[in-house]
C-alpha positions in Angstrom: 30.3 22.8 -75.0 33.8 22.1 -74.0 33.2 19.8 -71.3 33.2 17.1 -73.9 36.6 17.0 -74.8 37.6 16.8 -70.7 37.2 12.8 -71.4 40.3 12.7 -73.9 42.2 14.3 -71.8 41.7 12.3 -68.5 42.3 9.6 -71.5 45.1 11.0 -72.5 47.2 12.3 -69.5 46.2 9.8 -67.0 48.2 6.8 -68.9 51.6 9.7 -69.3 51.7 9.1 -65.6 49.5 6.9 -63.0 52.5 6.6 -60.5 51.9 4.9 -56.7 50.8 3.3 -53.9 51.1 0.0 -53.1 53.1 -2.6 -54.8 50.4 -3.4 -57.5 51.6 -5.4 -60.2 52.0 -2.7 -63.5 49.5 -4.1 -66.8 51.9 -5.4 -69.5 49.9 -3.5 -71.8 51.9 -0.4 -70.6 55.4 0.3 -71.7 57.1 1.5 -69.3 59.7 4.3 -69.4 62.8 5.7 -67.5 63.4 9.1 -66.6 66.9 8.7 -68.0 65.7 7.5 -71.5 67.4 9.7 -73.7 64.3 10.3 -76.0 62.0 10.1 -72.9 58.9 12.4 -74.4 58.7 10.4 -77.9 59.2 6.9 -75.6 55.7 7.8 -73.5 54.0 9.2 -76.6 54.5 5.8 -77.9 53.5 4.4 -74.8 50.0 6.3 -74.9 49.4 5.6 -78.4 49.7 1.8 -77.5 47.5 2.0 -75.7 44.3 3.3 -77.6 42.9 0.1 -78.8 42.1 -0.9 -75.3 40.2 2.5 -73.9 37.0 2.0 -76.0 36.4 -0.7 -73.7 38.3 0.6 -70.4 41.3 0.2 -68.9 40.1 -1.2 -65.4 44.0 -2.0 -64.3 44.2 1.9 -64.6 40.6 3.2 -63.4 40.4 4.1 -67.0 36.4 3.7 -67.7 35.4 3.2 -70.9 35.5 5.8 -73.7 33.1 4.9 -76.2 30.7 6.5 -74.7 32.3 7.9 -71.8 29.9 8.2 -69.0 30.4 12.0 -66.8 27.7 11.7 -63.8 27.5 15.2 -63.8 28.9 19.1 -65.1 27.9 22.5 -63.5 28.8 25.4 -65.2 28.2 29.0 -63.9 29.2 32.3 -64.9 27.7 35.5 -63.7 29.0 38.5 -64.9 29.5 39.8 -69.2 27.5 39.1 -71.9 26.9 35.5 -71.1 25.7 35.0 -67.9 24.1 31.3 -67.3 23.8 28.4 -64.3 23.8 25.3 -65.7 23.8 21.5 -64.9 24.4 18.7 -67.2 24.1 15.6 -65.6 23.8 11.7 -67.5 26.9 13.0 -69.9 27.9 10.2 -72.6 30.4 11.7 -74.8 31.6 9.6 -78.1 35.2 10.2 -79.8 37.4 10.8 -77.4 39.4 7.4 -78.2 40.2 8.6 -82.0 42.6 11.5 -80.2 45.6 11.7 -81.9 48.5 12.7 -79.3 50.5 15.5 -81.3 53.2 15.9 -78.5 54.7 15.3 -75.0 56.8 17.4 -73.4 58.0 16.3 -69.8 59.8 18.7 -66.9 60.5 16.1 -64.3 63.1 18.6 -62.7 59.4 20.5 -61.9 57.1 17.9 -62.0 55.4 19.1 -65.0 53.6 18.0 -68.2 52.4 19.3 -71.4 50.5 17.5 -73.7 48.9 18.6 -77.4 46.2 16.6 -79.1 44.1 16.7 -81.5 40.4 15.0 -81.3 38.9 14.7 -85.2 35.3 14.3 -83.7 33.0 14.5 -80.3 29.5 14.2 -80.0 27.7 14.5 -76.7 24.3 13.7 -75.0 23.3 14.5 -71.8 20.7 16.2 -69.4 20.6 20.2 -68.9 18.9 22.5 -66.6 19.6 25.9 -67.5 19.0 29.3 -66.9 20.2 33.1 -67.8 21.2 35.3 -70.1 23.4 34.6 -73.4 24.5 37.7 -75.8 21.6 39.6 -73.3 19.0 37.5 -74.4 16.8 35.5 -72.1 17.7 32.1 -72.0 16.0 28.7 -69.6 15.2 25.2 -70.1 15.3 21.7 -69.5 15.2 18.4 -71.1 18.0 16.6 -73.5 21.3 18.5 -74.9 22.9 17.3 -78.2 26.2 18.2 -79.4 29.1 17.5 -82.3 32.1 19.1 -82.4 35.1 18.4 -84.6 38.7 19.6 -85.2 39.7 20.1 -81.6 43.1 21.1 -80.5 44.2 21.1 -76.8 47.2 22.0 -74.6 47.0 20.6 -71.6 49.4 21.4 -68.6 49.7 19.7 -65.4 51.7 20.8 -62.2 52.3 18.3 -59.9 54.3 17.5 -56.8 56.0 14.5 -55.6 55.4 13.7 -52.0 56.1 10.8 -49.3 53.7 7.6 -48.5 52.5 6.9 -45.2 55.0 4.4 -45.2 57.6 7.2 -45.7 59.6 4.8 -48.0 57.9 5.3 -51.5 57.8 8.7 -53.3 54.3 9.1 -55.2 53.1 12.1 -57.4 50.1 14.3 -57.2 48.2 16.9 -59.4 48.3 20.5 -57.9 46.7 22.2 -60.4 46.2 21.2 -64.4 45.4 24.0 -67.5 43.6 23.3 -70.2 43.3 25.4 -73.4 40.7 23.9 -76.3 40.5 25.4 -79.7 37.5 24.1 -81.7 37.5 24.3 -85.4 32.8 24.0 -85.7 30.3 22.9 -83.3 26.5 22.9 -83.2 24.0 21.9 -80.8 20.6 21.4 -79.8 18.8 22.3 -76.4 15.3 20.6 -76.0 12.6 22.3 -74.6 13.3 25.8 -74.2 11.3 28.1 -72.7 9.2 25.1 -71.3 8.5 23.7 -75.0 7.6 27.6 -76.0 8.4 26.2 -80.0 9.3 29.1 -81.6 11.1 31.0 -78.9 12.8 27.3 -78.7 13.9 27.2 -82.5 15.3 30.9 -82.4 16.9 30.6 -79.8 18.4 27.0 -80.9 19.2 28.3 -84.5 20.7 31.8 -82.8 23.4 30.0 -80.9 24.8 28.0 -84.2 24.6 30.7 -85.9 26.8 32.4 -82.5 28.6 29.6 -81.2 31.8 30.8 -81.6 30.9 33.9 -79.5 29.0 32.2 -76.7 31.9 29.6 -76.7 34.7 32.2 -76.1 32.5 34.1 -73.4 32.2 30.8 -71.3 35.5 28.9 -71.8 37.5 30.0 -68.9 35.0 28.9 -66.8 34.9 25.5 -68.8 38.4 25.3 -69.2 38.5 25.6 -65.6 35.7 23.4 -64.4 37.6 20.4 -67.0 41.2 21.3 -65.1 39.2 20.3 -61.3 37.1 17.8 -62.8 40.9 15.9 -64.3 42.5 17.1 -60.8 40.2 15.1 -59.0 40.1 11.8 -61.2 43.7 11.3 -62.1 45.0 11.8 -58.3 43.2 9.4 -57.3 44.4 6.8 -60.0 47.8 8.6 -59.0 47.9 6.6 -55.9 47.8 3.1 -57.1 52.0 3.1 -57.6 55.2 4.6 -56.6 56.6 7.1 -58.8 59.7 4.6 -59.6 57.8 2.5 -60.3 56.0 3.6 -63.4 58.6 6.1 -64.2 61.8 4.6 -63.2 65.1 6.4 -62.6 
Protein backbone atom coordinates (compact mmCIF):
# COMPACT_ATOMS: atom_id res chain seq x y z
CA UNK A 1 0.00 0.00 0.00
CA UNK A 2 2.90 2.45 0.28
CA UNK A 3 3.70 2.66 -3.20
CA UNK A 4 1.16 5.44 -3.46
CA UNK A 5 2.75 7.95 -1.65
CA UNK A 6 6.23 7.39 -4.00
CA UNK A 7 4.42 10.10 -6.40
CA UNK A 8 4.61 13.04 -3.72
CA UNK A 9 7.79 12.48 -3.14
CA UNK A 10 9.20 12.43 -6.78
CA UNK A 11 6.78 15.63 -6.56
CA UNK A 12 8.26 16.86 -3.84
CA UNK A 13 12.14 16.30 -4.04
CA UNK A 14 12.55 16.57 -7.67
CA UNK A 15 11.67 20.48 -7.76
CA UNK A 16 14.42 20.89 -4.24
CA UNK A 17 16.91 20.15 -6.88
CA UNK A 18 16.75 19.25 -10.84
CA UNK A 19 20.38 20.58 -11.47
CA UNK A 20 22.17 20.06 -15.24
CA UNK A 21 23.04 19.44 -18.49
CA UNK A 22 22.86 21.60 -21.13
CA UNK A 23 22.28 25.31 -20.97
CA UNK A 24 18.37 24.98 -20.90
CA UNK A 25 16.72 28.08 -20.20
CA UNK A 26 15.38 27.60 -16.15
CA UNK A 27 11.04 28.08 -15.98
CA UNK A 28 10.38 31.44 -14.29
CA UNK A 29 7.97 29.57 -12.29
CA UNK A 30 10.94 28.36 -10.18
CA UNK A 31 12.65 30.54 -7.61
CA UNK A 32 15.76 29.98 -7.69
CA UNK A 33 18.18 29.83 -4.71
CA UNK A 34 21.88 30.24 -3.75
CA UNK A 35 23.85 28.00 -1.71
CA UNK A 36 25.04 31.02 0.19
CA UNK A 37 21.49 32.27 1.06
CA UNK A 38 21.71 32.60 4.66
CA UNK A 39 18.14 30.96 5.29
CA UNK A 40 18.81 28.57 2.28
CA UNK A 41 16.27 25.51 3.60
CA UNK A 42 13.21 27.86 4.34
CA UNK A 43 14.13 29.85 0.72
CA UNK A 44 13.60 26.26 -1.34
CA UNK A 45 10.69 25.19 0.89
CA UNK A 46 9.19 28.32 -0.33
CA UNK A 47 10.37 27.58 -3.70
CA UNK A 48 8.49 23.98 -3.70
CA UNK A 49 5.47 25.32 -2.19
CA UNK A 50 5.26 27.81 -5.22
CA UNK A 51 5.17 25.57 -7.05
CA UNK A 52 2.01 23.29 -6.26
CA UNK A 53 -0.57 24.99 -8.25
CA UNK A 54 1.06 23.95 -11.32
CA UNK A 55 1.69 19.91 -10.68
CA UNK A 56 -1.91 18.91 -10.94
CA UNK A 57 -1.45 19.51 -14.45
CA UNK A 58 2.46 18.77 -14.95
CA UNK A 59 5.38 20.49 -14.93
CA UNK A 60 6.64 19.48 -18.55
CA UNK A 61 9.75 22.16 -18.21
CA UNK A 62 10.80 19.75 -15.34
CA UNK A 63 9.61 16.12 -16.59
CA UNK A 64 7.20 16.62 -13.77
CA UNK A 65 3.97 14.56 -15.22
CA UNK A 66 0.87 15.30 -13.93
CA UNK A 67 -0.25 14.49 -10.39
CA UNK A 68 -3.84 14.47 -10.36
CA UNK A 69 -3.94 11.35 -11.12
CA UNK A 70 -0.43 10.39 -11.33
CA UNK A 71 -0.02 7.65 -13.82
CA UNK A 72 2.93 4.70 -12.43
CA UNK A 73 3.29 2.10 -15.55
CA UNK A 74 4.05 -0.43 -13.32
CA UNK A 75 5.12 -1.73 -9.25
CA UNK A 76 6.50 -5.20 -8.35
CA UNK A 77 6.69 -6.04 -4.88
CA UNK A 78 8.19 -9.34 -3.54
CA UNK A 79 9.05 -10.56 -0.29
CA UNK A 80 9.81 -14.08 0.59
CA UNK A 81 10.61 -14.84 3.85
CA UNK A 82 8.29 -13.98 7.63
CA UNK A 83 4.85 -13.95 8.02
CA UNK A 84 4.06 -12.16 4.83
CA UNK A 85 5.39 -13.59 2.06
CA UNK A 86 3.81 -12.37 -1.44
CA UNK A 87 4.88 -11.57 -5.42
CA UNK A 88 3.04 -9.06 -6.58
CA UNK A 89 2.59 -6.72 -9.65
CA UNK A 90 0.60 -3.66 -10.01
CA UNK A 91 0.67 -2.26 -13.12
CA UNK A 92 -1.94 0.88 -14.72
CA UNK A 93 -1.26 2.79 -11.16
CA UNK A 94 -3.31 6.20 -10.97
CA UNK A 95 -2.83 7.62 -7.67
CA UNK A 96 -4.90 10.93 -6.55
CA UNK A 97 -3.59 13.44 -3.73
CA UNK A 98 -0.23 13.63 -3.96
CA UNK A 99 -0.46 17.55 -4.96
CA UNK A 100 -2.32 18.49 -1.46
CA UNK A 101 1.33 17.49 0.25
CA UNK A 102 2.15 19.87 2.69
CA UNK A 103 6.17 20.14 2.81
CA UNK A 104 6.84 20.28 6.73
CA UNK A 105 10.66 20.84 6.33
CA UNK A 106 13.93 20.97 4.36
CA UNK A 107 17.02 20.33 5.59
CA UNK A 108 20.07 20.73 3.04
CA UNK A 109 23.93 19.27 3.59
CA UNK A 110 25.53 20.59 0.43
CA UNK A 111 29.00 20.04 2.10
CA UNK A 112 27.67 16.09 1.51
CA UNK A 113 25.39 16.36 -1.11
CA UNK A 114 22.57 15.47 0.96
CA UNK A 115 18.72 16.15 1.47
CA UNK A 116 16.12 15.61 3.90
CA UNK A 117 12.71 16.31 3.33
CA UNK A 118 9.39 15.76 5.86
CA UNK A 119 5.87 15.94 4.42
CA UNK A 120 2.79 15.36 5.21
CA UNK A 121 0.07 14.08 2.54
CA UNK A 122 -3.77 14.57 4.16
CA UNK A 123 -5.13 12.00 1.52
CA UNK A 124 -4.22 9.24 -1.29
CA UNK A 125 -6.39 7.08 -3.06
CA UNK A 126 -5.10 4.50 -5.64
CA UNK A 127 -6.34 2.29 -8.53
CA UNK A 128 -4.56 0.04 -10.41
CA UNK A 129 -4.07 -3.65 -11.75
CA UNK A 130 -2.75 -6.56 -9.36
CA UNK A 131 -1.57 -10.03 -9.92
CA UNK A 132 -0.80 -11.51 -6.74
CA UNK A 133 0.18 -14.45 -4.99
CA UNK A 134 1.31 -15.95 -1.45
CA UNK A 135 0.98 -16.08 1.89
CA UNK A 136 -0.12 -13.05 4.37
CA UNK A 137 -0.27 -13.61 8.37
CA UNK A 138 0.19 -17.59 6.97
CA UNK A 139 -2.87 -17.51 5.17
CA UNK A 140 -3.27 -18.40 1.55
CA UNK A 141 -3.53 -15.48 -0.41
CA UNK A 142 -3.87 -15.10 -4.97
CA UNK A 143 -5.71 -13.05 -7.25
CA UNK A 144 -6.14 -10.83 -10.02
CA UNK A 145 -8.28 -8.07 -11.31
CA UNK A 146 -8.68 -4.26 -9.92
CA UNK A 147 -6.95 -2.93 -6.51
CA UNK A 148 -8.55 0.01 -4.65
CA UNK A 149 -6.97 1.93 -2.01
CA UNK A 150 -7.34 5.32 0.43
CA UNK A 151 -5.01 6.23 2.71
CA UNK A 152 -4.82 9.36 4.86
CA UNK A 153 -2.53 11.12 7.42
CA UNK A 154 0.79 10.21 5.90
CA UNK A 155 4.06 11.34 7.21
CA UNK A 156 7.40 10.81 5.35
CA UNK A 157 11.16 11.44 5.70
CA UNK A 158 12.82 11.23 2.83
CA UNK A 159 16.75 11.21 2.45
CA UNK A 160 18.63 11.51 -0.58
CA UNK A 161 22.53 11.02 -1.03
CA UNK A 162 23.79 12.30 -3.99
CA UNK A 163 27.16 13.07 -5.62
CA UNK A 164 28.32 15.81 -7.79
CA UNK A 165 30.16 14.79 -10.84
CA UNK A 166 31.80 16.28 -14.18
CA UNK A 167 29.90 16.61 -17.82
CA UNK A 168 31.21 15.18 -20.79
CA UNK A 169 32.22 18.46 -21.54
CA UNK A 170 34.37 18.50 -18.32
CA UNK A 171 33.37 22.20 -17.77
CA UNK A 172 29.94 21.93 -15.87
CA UNK A 173 29.49 20.12 -12.51
CA UNK A 174 26.01 18.24 -12.38
CA UNK A 175 24.41 16.17 -9.40
CA UNK A 176 23.24 12.66 -9.23
CA UNK A 177 21.15 10.43 -6.85
CA UNK A 178 23.31 7.52 -5.25
CA UNK A 179 20.91 6.12 -3.14
CA UNK A 180 17.44 7.87 -1.55
CA UNK A 181 15.54 6.46 1.93
CA UNK A 182 12.30 6.69 2.52
CA UNK A 183 10.35 6.16 5.78
CA UNK A 184 6.20 6.47 5.55
CA UNK A 185 4.09 6.44 8.64
CA UNK A 186 0.40 6.14 7.85
CA UNK A 187 -2.12 7.18 10.27
CA UNK A 188 -5.53 4.43 8.38
CA UNK A 189 -5.75 2.78 5.22
CA UNK A 190 -8.23 0.30 3.67
CA UNK A 191 -8.42 -1.48 0.50
CA UNK A 192 -10.06 -3.64 -1.75
CA UNK A 193 -8.60 -6.61 -3.96
CA UNK A 194 -11.03 -7.84 -6.72
CA UNK A 195 -11.33 -11.28 -7.46
CA UNK A 196 -9.68 -13.26 -5.05
CA UNK A 197 -9.29 -16.70 -5.28
CA UNK A 198 -10.51 -16.45 -8.96
CA UNK A 199 -13.95 -14.77 -7.88
CA UNK A 200 -14.17 -17.68 -4.91
CA UNK A 201 -16.84 -14.83 -3.13
CA UNK A 202 -16.65 -15.66 0.20
CA UNK A 203 -13.03 -16.75 0.57
CA UNK A 204 -12.76 -13.12 -1.42
CA UNK A 205 -14.77 -11.13 1.28
CA UNK A 206 -12.77 -12.71 4.23
CA UNK A 207 -9.92 -12.37 3.04
CA UNK A 208 -10.76 -8.57 1.83
CA UNK A 209 -12.38 -7.77 5.31
CA UNK A 210 -9.26 -9.67 7.27
CA UNK A 211 -6.66 -7.41 5.88
CA UNK A 212 -8.60 -4.01 7.07
CA UNK A 213 -9.15 -5.36 9.95
CA UNK A 214 -4.87 -6.28 9.83
CA UNK A 215 -3.56 -3.56 7.81
CA UNK A 216 -1.40 -2.19 10.15
CA UNK A 217 0.32 -5.60 10.62
CA UNK A 218 0.60 -6.64 6.91
CA UNK A 219 1.74 -2.99 6.23
CA UNK A 220 4.70 -3.14 8.72
CA UNK A 221 5.70 -6.83 7.51
CA UNK A 222 6.07 -5.43 3.81
CA UNK A 223 7.36 -1.80 4.13
CA UNK A 224 11.04 -2.26 3.92
CA UNK A 225 10.56 -3.89 0.84
CA UNK A 226 8.18 -0.87 -0.22
CA UNK A 227 10.13 1.62 1.16
CA UNK A 228 12.80 0.28 -0.84
CA UNK A 229 11.25 -0.46 -4.10
CA UNK A 230 9.76 3.72 -3.83
CA UNK A 231 13.74 4.81 -2.98
CA UNK A 232 14.83 2.88 -6.78
CA UNK A 233 11.78 3.68 -8.39
CA UNK A 234 12.63 7.95 -7.24
CA UNK A 235 16.49 7.02 -7.99
CA UNK A 236 15.72 6.29 -11.33
CA UNK A 237 13.21 9.21 -12.27
CA UNK A 238 14.78 12.18 -10.74
CA UNK A 239 18.49 11.42 -12.17
CA UNK A 240 17.26 11.55 -15.17
CA UNK A 241 15.50 15.00 -14.83
CA UNK A 242 18.93 15.66 -12.83
CA UNK A 243 20.61 16.05 -16.09
CA UNK A 244 18.77 18.79 -17.78
CA UNK A 245 21.13 21.71 -15.83
CA UNK A 246 24.30 22.38 -14.26
CA UNK A 247 24.40 22.35 -10.58
CA UNK A 248 25.14 26.33 -10.56
CA UNK A 249 22.87 26.80 -12.33
CA UNK A 250 19.75 25.86 -10.36
CA UNK A 251 21.60 26.16 -7.10
CA UNK A 252 23.98 28.89 -7.57
CA UNK A 253 27.10 29.61 -5.36
Amino acid sequence: MYRVIFSLFLVGVVVIKNNRAEKLQIPSILKICNRSHPHLNECIKYSVDSLKPYLKKGIPEFSIPPCEPLYVPQVEISQAAGPVSISSNYSNIRIAGGSDFNLKSVKIDADNDRIRLKLYIPRLSMVSDYNMSGQILMLPITGHGQARGNFTDIDAIVTIQGERYQGDDLTETYFRVLDCYCDFEVGHASMYLENLFNGEETLADTMNLFLNDNWRAVAAEIKPALEETVGNMFKKFSNKIYSKYPLDQLLPP
